[in-house]
N, C-alpha and C positions, 0 to 999 in steps of 0.2 A: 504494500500500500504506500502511496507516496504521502509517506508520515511531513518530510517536509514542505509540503502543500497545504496538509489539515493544518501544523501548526501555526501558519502563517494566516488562515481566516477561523483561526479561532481567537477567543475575548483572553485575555490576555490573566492569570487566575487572580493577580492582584485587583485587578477590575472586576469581577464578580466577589473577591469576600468581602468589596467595599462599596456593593450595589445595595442600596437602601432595603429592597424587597430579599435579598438573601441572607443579609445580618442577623436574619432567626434562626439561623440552621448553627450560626454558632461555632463550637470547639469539633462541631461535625467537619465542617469546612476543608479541616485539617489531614484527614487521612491521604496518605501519599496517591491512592489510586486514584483519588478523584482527579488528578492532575496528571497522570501518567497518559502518556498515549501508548498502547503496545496491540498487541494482539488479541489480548482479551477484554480491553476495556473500550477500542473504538469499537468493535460490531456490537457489542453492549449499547453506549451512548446513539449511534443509528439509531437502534431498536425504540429505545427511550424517545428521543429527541422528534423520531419520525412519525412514532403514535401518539406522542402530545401533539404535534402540530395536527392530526385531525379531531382533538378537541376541541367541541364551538366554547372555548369559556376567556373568559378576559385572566390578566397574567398568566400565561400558558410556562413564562420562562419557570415561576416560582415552583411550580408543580414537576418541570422538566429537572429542576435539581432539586426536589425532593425524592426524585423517583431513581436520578445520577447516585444518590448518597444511599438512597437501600441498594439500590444494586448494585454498587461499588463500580461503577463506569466512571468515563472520564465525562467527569462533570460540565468544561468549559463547550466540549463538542456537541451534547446532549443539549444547552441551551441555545447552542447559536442553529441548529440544526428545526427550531423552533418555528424560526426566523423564517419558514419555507410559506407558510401560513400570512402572508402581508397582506393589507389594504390591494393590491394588484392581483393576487391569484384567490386572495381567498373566498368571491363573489363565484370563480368556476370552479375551485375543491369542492365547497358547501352544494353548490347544484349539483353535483355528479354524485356526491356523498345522498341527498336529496332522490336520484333518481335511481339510484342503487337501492335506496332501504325501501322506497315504492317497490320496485320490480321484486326485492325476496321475500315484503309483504302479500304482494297479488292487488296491491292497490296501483288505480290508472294513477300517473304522476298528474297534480292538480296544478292549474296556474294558478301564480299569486305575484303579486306586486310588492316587492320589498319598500318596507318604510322603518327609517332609523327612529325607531320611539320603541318605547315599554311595551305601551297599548300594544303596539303591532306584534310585538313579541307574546304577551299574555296571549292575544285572539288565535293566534298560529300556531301556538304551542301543541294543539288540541288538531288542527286538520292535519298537520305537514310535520309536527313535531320525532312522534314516534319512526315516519321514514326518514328524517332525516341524522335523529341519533342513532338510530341502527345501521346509516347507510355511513357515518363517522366512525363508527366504533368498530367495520368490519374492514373499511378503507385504512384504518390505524392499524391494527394488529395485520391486515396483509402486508403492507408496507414495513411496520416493525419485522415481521419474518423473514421478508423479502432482501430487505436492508441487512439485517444481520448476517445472512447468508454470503450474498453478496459480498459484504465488504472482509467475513471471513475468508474467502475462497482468495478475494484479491489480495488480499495479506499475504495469504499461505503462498502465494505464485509468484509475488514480490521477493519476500523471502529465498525463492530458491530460485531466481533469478537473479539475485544479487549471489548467491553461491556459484551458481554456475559462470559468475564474470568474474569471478575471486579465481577457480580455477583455472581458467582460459590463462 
């Protein structure tokens, strides 16, 4: 895996133990794994990072490094990895998340007209609500499976690709 590529867009760990919303986690902070990048802590952090980001909920990072610290992954990767879920893609994740949990309910996908209020949230909860947390919650953990996978296999072949240019 090209470790020196993650580490250069990831948040830098002084900057997250001094991010206002993470100062709860405390003397947790501290364990060496959270910060380590290797082989077992990035396909971890993926996993983490990629199924919070198809969480519909506001501070997704906070939740992204509570879940970096149980699991012992690399903490700074799991939250910028968050960062997937922005104002720009998150309008076509939540639709596809949306017409995903319709199609494994057997319900038609309804139109609806987004509005940034409460109200509209309350009233929608109820039509559109249960396809679209089920179509987040399956889209997260295929994605976390997927990603773990993935970024294990590319390790592993990293790895013995740099052995085999030691040997030559």
């Amino acid at each position: 895996m090209p470790k020196k590529l993650l580490e250069r867009f990831m948040p830098k760990p002084e900057t997250l133990r001094n991010h206002k919303n993470l100062r709860m986690f405390g003397d947790l902070l501290l364990k060496p794994n959270l910060w380590a990048l290797n082989r077992r802590s990035a396909p971890g952090a993926f996993a983490v990072g990629l199924f919070v980001a198809w969480i519909p909920m506001p501070f997704q990072m906070v939740l992204a490094a509570a879940l970096a610290i149980l699991f012992n992954v690399n903490l700074p990767l799991a939250v910028a990895l968050v960062w997937v879920t922005n104002p720009v893609t998150m309008p076509f994740m939540f639709y596809v998340a949306y017409i995903l949990g319709a199609k494994l309910l057997g319900n038609p996908p309804q139109e609806f007209a987004f509005e940034a209020s409460w109200q509209w949230v309350e009233s929608s909860i109820e039509t559109i609500g249960p396809s679209f947390l089920l179509g987040c919650l399956v889209l997260g953990a295929l994605f976390a499976i997927t990603s773990y996978f993935i970024i294990k296999t590319l390790w592993k072949y990293s790895v013995l690709f740099k052995w085999k240019s030691r040997n030559k």
